[in-house]
C-alpha positions in Angstrom: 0.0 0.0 0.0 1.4 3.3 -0.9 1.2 6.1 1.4 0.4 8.7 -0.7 -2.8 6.9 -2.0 -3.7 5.9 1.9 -3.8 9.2 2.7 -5.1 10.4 -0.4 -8.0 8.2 -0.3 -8.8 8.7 3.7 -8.7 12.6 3.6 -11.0 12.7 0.6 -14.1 10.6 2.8 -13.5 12.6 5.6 -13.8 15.6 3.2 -17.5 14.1 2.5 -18.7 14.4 6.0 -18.6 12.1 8.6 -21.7 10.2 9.3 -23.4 10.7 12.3 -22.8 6.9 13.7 -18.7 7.6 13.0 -19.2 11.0 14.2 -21.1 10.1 17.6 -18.4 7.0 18.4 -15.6 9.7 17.6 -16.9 11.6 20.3 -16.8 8.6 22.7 -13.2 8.0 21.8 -12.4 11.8 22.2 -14.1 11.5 26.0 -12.1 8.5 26.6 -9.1 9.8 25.8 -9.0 12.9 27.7 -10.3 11.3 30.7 -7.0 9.2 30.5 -5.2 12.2 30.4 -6.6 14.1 32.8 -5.9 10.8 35.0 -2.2 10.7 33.8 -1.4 14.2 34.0 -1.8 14.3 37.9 1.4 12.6 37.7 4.3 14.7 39.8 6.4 13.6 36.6 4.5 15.8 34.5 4.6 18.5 35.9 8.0 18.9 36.0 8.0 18.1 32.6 5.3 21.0 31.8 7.2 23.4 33.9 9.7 23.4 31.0 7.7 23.7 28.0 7.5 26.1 25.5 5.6 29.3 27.4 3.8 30.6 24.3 0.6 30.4 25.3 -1.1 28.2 22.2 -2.3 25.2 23.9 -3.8 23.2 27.4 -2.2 20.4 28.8 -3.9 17.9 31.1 -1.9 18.7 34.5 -3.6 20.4 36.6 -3.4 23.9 37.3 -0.7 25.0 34.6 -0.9 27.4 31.6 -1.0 26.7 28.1 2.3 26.1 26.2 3.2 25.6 22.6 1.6 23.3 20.4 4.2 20.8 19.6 4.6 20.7 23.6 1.5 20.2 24.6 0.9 17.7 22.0 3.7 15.9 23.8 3.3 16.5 27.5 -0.9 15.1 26.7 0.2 11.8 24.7 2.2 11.1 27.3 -0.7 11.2 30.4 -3.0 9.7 27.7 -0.7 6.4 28.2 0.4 6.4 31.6 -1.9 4.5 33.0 -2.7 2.0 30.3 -6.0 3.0 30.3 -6.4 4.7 26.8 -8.6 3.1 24.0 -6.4 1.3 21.0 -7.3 0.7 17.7 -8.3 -3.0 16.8 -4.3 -3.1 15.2 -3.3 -1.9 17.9 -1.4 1.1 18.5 -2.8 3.3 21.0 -3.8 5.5 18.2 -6.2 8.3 20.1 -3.4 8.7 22.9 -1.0 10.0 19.9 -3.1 11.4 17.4 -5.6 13.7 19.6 -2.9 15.6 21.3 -1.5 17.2 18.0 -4.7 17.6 16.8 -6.3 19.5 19.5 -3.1 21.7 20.5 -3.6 22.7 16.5 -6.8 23.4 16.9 -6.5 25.4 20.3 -3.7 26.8 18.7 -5.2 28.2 15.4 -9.0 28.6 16.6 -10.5 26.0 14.5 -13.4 24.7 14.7 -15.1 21.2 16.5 -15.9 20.4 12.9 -12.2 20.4 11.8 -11.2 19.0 15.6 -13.5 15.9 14.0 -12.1 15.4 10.7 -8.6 16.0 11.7 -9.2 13.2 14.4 -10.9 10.5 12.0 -8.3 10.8 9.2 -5.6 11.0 11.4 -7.0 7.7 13.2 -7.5 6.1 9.8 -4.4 6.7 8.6 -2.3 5.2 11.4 -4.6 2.7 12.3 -4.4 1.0 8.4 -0.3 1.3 8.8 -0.6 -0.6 12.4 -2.7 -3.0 10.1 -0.5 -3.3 7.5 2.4 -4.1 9.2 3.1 -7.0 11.6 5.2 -5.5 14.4 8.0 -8.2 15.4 8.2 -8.7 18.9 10.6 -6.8 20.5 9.1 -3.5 18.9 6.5 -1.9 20.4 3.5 0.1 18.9 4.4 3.4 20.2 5.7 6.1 18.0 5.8 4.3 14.8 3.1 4.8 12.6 1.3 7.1 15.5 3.7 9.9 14.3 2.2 9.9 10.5 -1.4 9.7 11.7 -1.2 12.9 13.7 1.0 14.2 11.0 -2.3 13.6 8.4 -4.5 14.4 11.5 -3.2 18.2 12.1 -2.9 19.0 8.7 -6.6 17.7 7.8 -7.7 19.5 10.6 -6.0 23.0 9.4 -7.3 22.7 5.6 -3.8 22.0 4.5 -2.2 19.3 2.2 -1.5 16.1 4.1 0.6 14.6 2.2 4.1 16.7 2.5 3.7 16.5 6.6 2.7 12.6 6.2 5.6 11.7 3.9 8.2 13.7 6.6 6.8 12.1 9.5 7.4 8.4 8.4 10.7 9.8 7.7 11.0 10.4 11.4 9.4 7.6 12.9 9.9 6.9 16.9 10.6 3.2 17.4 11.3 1.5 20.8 11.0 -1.8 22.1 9.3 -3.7 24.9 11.8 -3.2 27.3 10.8 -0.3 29.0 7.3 -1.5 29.8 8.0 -4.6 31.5 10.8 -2.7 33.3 8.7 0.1 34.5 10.9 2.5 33.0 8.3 6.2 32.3 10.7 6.8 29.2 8.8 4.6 27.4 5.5 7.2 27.2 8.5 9.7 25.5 7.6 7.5 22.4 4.2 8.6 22.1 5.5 11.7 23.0 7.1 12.3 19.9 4.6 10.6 17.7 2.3 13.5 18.8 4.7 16.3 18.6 5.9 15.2 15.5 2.3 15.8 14.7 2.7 19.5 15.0 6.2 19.8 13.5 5.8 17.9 10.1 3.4 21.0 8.8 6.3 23.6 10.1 9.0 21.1 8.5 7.3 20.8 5.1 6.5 24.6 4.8 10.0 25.2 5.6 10.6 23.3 2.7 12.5 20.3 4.3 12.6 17.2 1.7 11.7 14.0 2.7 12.5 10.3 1.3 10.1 8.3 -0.6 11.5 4.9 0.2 12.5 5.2 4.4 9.2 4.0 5.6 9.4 0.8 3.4 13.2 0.9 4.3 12.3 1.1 8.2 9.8 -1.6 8.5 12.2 -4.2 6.6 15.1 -3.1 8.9 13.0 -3.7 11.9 11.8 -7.1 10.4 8.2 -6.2 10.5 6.1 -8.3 7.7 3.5 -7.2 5.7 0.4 -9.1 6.9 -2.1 -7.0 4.7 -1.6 -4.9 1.3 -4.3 -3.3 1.7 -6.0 -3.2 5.6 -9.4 -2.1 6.0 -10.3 2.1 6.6 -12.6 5.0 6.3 -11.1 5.1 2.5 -12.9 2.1 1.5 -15.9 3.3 2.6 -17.6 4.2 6.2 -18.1 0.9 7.1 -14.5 0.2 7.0 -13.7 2.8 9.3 -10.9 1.8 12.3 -12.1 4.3 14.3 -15.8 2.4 14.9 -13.5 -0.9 15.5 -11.4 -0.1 18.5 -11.4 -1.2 21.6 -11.8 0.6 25.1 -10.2 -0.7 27.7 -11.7 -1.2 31.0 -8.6 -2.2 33.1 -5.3 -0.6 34.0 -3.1 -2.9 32.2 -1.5 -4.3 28.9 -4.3 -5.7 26.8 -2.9 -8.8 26.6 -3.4 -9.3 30.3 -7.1 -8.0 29.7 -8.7 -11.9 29.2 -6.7 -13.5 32.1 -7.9 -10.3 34.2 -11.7 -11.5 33.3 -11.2 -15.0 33.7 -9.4 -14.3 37.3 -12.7 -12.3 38.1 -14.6 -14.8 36.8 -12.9 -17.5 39.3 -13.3 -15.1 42.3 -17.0 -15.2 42.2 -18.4 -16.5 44.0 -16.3 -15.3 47.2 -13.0 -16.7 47.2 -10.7 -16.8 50.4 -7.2 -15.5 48.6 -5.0 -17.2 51.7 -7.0 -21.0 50.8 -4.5 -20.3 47.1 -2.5 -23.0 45.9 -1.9 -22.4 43.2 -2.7 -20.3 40.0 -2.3 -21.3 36.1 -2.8 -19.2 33.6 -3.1 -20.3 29.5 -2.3 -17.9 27.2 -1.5 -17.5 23.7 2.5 -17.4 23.2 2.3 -13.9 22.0 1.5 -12.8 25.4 3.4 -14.7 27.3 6.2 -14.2 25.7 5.5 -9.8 25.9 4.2 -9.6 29.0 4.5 -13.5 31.0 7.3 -12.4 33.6 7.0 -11.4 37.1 7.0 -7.3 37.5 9.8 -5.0 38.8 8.3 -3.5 42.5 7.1 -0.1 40.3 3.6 0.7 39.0 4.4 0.5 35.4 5.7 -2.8 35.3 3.1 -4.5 37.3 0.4 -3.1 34.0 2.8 -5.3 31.6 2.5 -8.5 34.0 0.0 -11.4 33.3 1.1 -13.0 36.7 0.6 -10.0 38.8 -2.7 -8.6 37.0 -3.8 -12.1 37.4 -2.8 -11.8 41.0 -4.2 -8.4 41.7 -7.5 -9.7 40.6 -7.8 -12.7 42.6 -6.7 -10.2 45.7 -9.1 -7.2 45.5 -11.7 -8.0 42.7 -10.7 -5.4 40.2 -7.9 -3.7 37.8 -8.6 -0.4 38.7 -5.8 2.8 38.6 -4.8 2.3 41.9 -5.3 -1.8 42.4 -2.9 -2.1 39.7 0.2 0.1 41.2 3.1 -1.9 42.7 1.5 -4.3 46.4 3.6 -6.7 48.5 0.8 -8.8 48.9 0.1 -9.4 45.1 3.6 -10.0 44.1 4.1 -12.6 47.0 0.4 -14.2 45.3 1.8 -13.5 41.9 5.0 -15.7 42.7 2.4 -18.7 42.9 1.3 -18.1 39.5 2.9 -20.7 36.5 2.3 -19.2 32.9 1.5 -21.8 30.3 1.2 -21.1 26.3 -2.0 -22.6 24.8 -2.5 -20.9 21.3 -5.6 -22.6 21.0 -6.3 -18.6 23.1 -4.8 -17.0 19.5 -7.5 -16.0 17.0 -6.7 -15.6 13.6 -6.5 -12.1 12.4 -6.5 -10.8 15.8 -3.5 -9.8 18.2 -5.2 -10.0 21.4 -6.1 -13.1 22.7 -8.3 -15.0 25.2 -6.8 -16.6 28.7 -7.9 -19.7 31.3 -7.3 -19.1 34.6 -6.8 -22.5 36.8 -7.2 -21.7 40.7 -6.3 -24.8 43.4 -7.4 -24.0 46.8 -7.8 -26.1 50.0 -11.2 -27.0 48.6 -10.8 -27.6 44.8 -10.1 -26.2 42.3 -11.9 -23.5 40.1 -11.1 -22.6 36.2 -12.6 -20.2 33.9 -11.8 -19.0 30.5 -12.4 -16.0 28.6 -11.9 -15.6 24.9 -12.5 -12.4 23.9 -12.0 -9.6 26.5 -14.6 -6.7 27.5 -13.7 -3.9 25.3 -12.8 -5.2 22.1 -15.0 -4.3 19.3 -16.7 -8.1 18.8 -17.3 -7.6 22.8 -18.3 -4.2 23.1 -18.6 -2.2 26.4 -21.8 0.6 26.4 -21.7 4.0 26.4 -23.1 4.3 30.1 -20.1 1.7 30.8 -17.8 4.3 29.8 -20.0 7.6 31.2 -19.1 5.3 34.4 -15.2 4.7 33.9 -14.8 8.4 32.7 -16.5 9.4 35.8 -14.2 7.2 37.9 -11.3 8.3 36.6 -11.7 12.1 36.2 -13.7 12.5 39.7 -14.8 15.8 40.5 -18.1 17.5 40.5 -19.2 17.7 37.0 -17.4 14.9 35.7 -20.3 13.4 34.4 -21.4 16.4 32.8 -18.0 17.0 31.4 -18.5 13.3 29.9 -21.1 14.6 27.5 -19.5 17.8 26.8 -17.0 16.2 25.0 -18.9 13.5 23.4 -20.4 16.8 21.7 -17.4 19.0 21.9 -17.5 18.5 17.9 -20.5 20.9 17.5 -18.5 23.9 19.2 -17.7 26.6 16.8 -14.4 27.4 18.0 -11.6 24.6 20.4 -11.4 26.3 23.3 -11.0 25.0 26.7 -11.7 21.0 26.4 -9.2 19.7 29.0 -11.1 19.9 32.7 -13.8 22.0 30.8 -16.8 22.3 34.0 -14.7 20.3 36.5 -14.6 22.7 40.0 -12.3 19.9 42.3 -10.1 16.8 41.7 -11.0 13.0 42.2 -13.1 11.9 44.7 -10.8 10.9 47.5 -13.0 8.5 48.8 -13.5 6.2 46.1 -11.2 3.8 44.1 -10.5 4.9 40.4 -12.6 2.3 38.1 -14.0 0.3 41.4 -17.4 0.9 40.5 -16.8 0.7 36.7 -19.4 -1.2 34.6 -22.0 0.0 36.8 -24.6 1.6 34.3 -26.2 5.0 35.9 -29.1 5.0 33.3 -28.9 8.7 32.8 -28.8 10.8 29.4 -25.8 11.8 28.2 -25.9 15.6 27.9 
């Protein structure tokens, strides 16, 4: 698949309109991803790092309490809360498309006081765009989706969104692809988020780059992928190009835990086992089945940190079994789960694999002083053949933001689209910080049967 036509042919649907169906679940990914921000940017990390941004005022970040910054910063400082807490929604490819497409998108938009219309379209192609390459291409293990192809989809996304040519800023950004590894998740090392960091900024910088008349190569991205050993395992992937009802966009997946999605199905079958009550200190042992690709990414024991315990099956698995949930805060670094994670053995059974799809199911084998219990799970919540419903995620957005008006704020952005100029959209009607007294995500999936606004 060429780029050129990829781009070509997305940007000219979106030009059409987008349909109210894409246009409404666009809005739901929007509200998603910002409420991961919002929940990532509270991180002390972040701050620091906004505290030496660029202090031309174009553009919000999600940590709370500072100014706006420049564009290419902000677009950088937001992808990274958007994946800190491996909450964000990823594209059926995978990816984590949203968490670096959006931020370059909106800080262009708050920058150059476009539209919600052109904060749409810039979203959608910018999603279709990278969400076909992540398709395309069959990343071999160790790479990791983050950067990569993220970088040319916020690349197509800001210039869409601005009424200028795609294709120059599209061509230069997969010249300048970010590529790490797995490394840093399973280690718990934050540098990892840089990668997404860059994807978005790069976002902003391939439209100054190509007006400035910097020439890219027509052959690195081809060059790149074959360096990096990554196969082609579709010519010519689905998208919004094809027509609407290819669109990525509507195919995604939200997550509803705070962890790698290939721990997602061994979370639900751990949950699954728990119920009905299950004394944690009666545990044997636990076995968990997964497809090699999992094990082999995230199968090991965590480092004591909060990162590394979201890229380990074992200790998800573990965290489950202990406190009934995933949540933000169940899933940061606990004596008490590692010690019950230590008594988990990781088998691979790729009978969990399913063709055409990189995430996986899981069986989760619990033997206690009384028996033994099993349960599997073969398509996680979330995933788009498994959908969760939009009060489902009115419920995790309210979790995770907190604050009065969070659930308010939820359909503000669902409909932010409809505003005649960006303005405020990160904490827009929020007047305090999380609720102190509640667990975020404890009481997600717990449907609350009102409107959204």
């Amino acid at each position: 698949m060429d780029l050129q036509a990829l781009v070509h042919d997305v940007t000219a649907v979106v030009a059409t309109g987008v349909p109210a169906a894409v246009r409404h679940h666009a809005g739901l990914v929007l509200a998603d991803t910002v409420g991961a921000m919002i929940a990532g940017g509270r991180a002390p990390e972040l701050a620091a790092l906004a505290a030496t941004c660029d202090p031309r005022p174009q553009a919000e970040v999600a940590v709370p309490g500072h100014p706006r910054v420049g564009a290419a910063a902000a677009a950088a400082v937001n992808a990274m809360a958007g994946v800190w807490l491996e909450i964000d929604e990823d594209s059926k490819p995978g990816g984590h498309v949203a968490a670096q497409v959006l931020p370059a998108v909106l800080a262009v938009a708050q920058r150059d006081g476009l539209s919600g219309e052109q904060l749409l379209r810039g979203l959608v192609a910018g999603y279709e765009v990278a969400a076909a390459l992540y398709a395309m291409y069959d990343l071999r293990y160790p790479v990791h989706p983050h950067g990569l192809f993220g970088a040319v989809g916020a690349a197509v996304g800001a210039a869409v969104a601005r009424g200028d040519d795609p294709g120059p800023p599209a061509r230069i950004a997969s010249n300048l692809l970010p590529v790490g590894v797995w490394d840093p998740c399973t280690e718990g090392a934050t540098v990892r988020h840089v990668l997404a960091a860059d994807a978005a900024a790069m976002g902003v910088r391939a439209a100054e780059l190509a007006a400035a008349g910097i020439g890219p190569s027509a052959t690195v991205l081809d060059s790149l992928t074959a360096a990096l050993g990554c196969r082609v395992r579709q010519a010519n992937p689905a998208h919004a190009g094809h027509g609407w009802r290819h669109a990525q966009i509507t195919r995604n997946t939200f997550k509803i835990h705070s962890a790698c999605l290939h721990a997602h199905a061994a979370i639900e079958a751990a949950l699954a086992v728990r119920r009905p009550a299950l004394d944690p200190a009666e545990i044997r042992s636990v076995t968990v089945a997964v497809m090699s690709g999992a094990a082999e990414r995230i199968g090991a024991l965590p480092r004591p940190n909060s990162l590394s315990t979201r890229f380990s099956i074992p200790y998800a698995v573990a965290t489950a079994l202990l406190r009934g949930e995933a949540s933000v805060t169940a899933m940061g670094y606990d004596a008490h789960a590692f010690a019950l994670a230590e008594k988990v053995r990781l088998v691979v059974d790729d009978s969990h694999a399913r063709a055409g799809e990189p995430i996986g199911g899981a069986t989760v084998t619990v033997d206690t002083a009384t028996g033994t219990r099993r349960a599997r799970v073969d398509r996680p919540r979330g995933v788009c053949d498994n959908p969760v419903s939009e009060e489902e995620l009115r419920a995790k957005f309210v979790t995770v933001v907190g604050g009065a008006g969070a659930e308010a704020y939820f359909g503000f952005l669902v409909e932010v689209f409809d505003a005649p100029v960006v303005k405020r959209v990160l904490g827009h009607g929020l007047s305090a910080g999380p609720r102190e007294d509640r667990d975020p995500l404890a009481t997600f999936g717990t449907p609350r049967g009102k409107k959204i606004l």
